[in-house]
Structure formats: structure tokens, C-alpha cells
C-alpha positions as CSV (number, residue, x, y, z in Angstrom):
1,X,233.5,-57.0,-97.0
2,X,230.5,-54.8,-97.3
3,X,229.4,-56.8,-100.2
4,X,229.9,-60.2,-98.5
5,X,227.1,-58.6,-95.9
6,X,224.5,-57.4,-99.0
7,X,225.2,-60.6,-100.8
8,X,222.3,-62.3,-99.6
9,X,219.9,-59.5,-100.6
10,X,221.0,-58.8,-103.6
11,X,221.5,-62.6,-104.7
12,X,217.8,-62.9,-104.6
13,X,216.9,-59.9,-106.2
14,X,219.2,-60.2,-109.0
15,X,217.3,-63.9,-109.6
16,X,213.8,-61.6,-109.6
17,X,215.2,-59.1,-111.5
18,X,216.3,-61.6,-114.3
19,X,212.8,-63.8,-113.6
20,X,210.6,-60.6,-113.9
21,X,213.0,-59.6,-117.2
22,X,212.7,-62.6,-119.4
23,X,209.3,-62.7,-118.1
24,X,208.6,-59.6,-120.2
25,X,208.6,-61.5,-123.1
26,X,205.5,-64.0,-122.7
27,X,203.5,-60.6,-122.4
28,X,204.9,-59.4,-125.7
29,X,204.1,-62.6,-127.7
30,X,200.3,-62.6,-126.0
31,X,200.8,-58.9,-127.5
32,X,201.9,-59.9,-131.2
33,X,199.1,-62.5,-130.7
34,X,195.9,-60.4,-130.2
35,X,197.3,-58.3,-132.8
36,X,197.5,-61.0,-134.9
37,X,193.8,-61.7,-134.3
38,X,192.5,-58.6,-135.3
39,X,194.7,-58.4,-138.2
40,X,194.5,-62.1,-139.0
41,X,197.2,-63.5,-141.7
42,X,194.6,-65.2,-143.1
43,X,193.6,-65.5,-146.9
44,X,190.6,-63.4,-148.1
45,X,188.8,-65.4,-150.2
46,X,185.7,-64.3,-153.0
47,X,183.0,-66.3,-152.7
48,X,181.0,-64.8,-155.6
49,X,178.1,-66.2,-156.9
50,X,178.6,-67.0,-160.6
51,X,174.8,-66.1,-161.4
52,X,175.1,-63.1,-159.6
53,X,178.2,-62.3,-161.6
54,X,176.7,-63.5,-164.7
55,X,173.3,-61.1,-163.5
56,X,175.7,-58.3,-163.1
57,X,177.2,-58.2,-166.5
58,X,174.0,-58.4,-168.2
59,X,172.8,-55.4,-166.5
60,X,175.8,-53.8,-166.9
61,X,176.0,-54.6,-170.7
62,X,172.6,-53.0,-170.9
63,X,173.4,-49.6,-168.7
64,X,176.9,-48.8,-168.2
65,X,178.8,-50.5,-170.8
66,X,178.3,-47.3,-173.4
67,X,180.7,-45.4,-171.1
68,X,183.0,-47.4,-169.4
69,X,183.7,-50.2,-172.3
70,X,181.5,-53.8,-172.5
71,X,184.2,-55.7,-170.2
72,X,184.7,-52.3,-168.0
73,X,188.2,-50.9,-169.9
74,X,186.7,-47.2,-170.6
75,X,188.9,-45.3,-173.0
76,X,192.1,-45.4,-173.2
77,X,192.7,-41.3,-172.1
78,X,190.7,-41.8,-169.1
79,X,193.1,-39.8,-166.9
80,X,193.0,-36.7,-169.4
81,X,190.3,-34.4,-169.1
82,X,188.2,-33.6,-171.8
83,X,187.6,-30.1,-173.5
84,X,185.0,-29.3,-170.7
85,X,187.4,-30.3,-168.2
86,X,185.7,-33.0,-166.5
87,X,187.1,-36.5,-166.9
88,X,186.3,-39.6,-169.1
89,X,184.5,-42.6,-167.6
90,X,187.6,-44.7,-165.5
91,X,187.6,-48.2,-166.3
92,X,186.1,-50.3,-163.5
93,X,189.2,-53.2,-163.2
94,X,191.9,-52.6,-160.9
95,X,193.8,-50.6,-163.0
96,X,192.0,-47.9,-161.9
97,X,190.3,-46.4,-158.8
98,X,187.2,-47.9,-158.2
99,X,189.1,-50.5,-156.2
100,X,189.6,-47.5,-153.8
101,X,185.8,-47.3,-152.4
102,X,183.8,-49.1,-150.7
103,X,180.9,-51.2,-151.7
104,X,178.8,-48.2,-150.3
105,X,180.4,-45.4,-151.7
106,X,180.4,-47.6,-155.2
107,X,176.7,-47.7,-154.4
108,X,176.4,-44.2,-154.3
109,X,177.7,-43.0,-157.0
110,X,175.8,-45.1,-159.4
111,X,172.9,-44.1,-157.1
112,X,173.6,-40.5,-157.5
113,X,175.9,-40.4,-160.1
114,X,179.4,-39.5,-160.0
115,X,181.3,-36.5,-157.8
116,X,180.0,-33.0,-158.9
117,X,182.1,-31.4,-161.2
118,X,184.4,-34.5,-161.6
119,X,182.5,-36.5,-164.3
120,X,179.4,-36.7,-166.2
121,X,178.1,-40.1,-164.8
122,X,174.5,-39.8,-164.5
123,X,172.6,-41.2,-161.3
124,X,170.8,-44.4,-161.6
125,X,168.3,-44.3,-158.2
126,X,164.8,-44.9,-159.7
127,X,166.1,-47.1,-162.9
128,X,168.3,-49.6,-161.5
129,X,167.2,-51.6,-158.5
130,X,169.3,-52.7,-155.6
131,X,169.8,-55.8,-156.3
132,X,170.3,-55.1,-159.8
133,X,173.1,-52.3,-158.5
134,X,174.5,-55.3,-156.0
135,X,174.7,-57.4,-159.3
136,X,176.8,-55.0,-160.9
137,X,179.3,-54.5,-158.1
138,X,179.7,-58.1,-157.5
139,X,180.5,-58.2,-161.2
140,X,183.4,-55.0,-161.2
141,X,185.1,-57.1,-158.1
142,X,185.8,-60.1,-160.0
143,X,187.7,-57.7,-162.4
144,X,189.8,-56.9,-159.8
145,X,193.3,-59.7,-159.2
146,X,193.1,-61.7,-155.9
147,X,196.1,-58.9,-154.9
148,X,194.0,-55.6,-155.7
149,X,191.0,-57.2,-154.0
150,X,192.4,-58.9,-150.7
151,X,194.3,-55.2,-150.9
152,X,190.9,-53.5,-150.9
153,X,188.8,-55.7,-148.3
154,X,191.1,-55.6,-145.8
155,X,192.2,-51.5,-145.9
156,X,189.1,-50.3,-147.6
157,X,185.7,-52.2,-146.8
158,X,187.2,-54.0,-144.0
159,X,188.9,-50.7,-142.8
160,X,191.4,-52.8,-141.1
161,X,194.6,-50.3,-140.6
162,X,197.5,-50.2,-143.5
163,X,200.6,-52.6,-142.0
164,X,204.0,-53.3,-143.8
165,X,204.6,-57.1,-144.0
């Protein structure tokens, strides 16, 4: 008998309760939707310009190809260190690390040359010009596969946060 009086309280409530409950989930979806606008789905796409990438050989034929191989393979010990204990040239595909930096970090070291104590690769500031140094880089990233490069732009020059799909 109690519940015959409460009945008409609690029948409403129950009907909020179960509106306000499977309400919850329109707020999760707009949730999984701005996320999915800041880390878009969407296809990274190169749009390299073939004379820039055609530019950026050339130069690199001319400067950088002595160490790190004409089409950017280096040697095929890379990863051992040599008798002085510094390390070969890497090659500059995505078989290595090169993929691992950003365009402005890349731009440093052939500025400046490579990390102290880690290699020998001389600095370039004062030789190569920026555009020339732009030429190159856009010529290393179309080494890289469509995987290794829509890998980089999105967690490395794009610094958007690492997510499991």
C-alpha cells in the first residue's frame, strides 16, 4: 500500500531518470565528434611540386649525395658505429629516422650540422640557401611511402597526439 501512495512520484521520475539516461548519449556522440574534428580521419595528401623535387635532388646530387648515397640509401652499416665511435651517414628514406623530425629540426641539422658527438655531418648555413635547403627536404619526403609520411605529418610536424585505430 505504501507504494500505491509513492507511485505517482516515482512513475514520473523513473520516465526522467530513463529520459535524462539515454540522453547521455547525444552528448557522447557531439564528444566523439569534436574529437573527430581535431583529429580528422581524413587522407594527408603530398602536394609536392615536381620542380621543387626535381630542384632538390640536383642540389642534393651536388652536396649531400657523397655521404648519404645519390638516391639517399647511405651505407649499408649505418647503424654500426665506426672506429671513432660516431655513426655513418643514415639513409634519408623511411627506412630510417629522418622521418622522425620535423621539417625544422631537419632544417637544422643541415644548417648546423648533425648532433655533437653523434655524426660527422658538417653544417651547411652560409653555402646552402633556404630555398635550396627547402628543395632538398621536399625532395627526402617523397622518399618516404604515403604510410611513413601521413605517419609523420600527423604525430611529428602536425604534433597531433599518437591514437590506436
Amino acid at each position: 500500500m505504501q507504494l500505491d501512495k509513492k507511485f505517482p512520484i516515482l512513475l514520473p521520475l523513473s520516465i526522467i531518470g530513463v529520459v535524462l539516461i539515454s540522453g547521455c548519449t547525444d552528448p557522447v556522440s557531439t564528444i566523439t565528434k569534436i574529437l573527430q574534428q581535431i583529429q580528422p580521419d581524413q587522407e594527408i595528401v603530398r602536394n609536392f611540386d615536381a620542380a621543387q623535387i626535381e630542384r632538390g635532388y640536383a642540389t642534393y646530387l651536388k652536396n649531400c649525395s657523397v655521404c648519404h648515397g645519390p638516391n639517399g640509401e647511405a651505407t649499408p652499416d649505418w647503424r654500426k658505429p665506426l672506429e671513432n665511435g660516431r655513426y655513418p651517414p643514415p639513409p634519408l628514406d623511411d627506412s630510417a629516422h629522418a622521418w622522425h623530425h620535423s621539417t625544422e629540426e631537419l632544417k637544422r641539422f643541415i644548417l648546423n650540422g648533425g648532433p655533437p658527438g653523434e655524426g660527422r655531418m658538417p653544417g651547411w648555413e652560409g653555402v646552402l640557401t633556404e630555398q635550396e635547403i627547402d628543395d632538398i627536404l621536399v625532395w627526402i619526403k617523397s622518399l618516404w611511402s604515403d604510410e611513413v609520411y601521413e605517419a609523420w605529418y600527423r604525430r611529428i610536424e602536425n604534433k597531433e597526439p599518437y591514437t590506436s585505430k
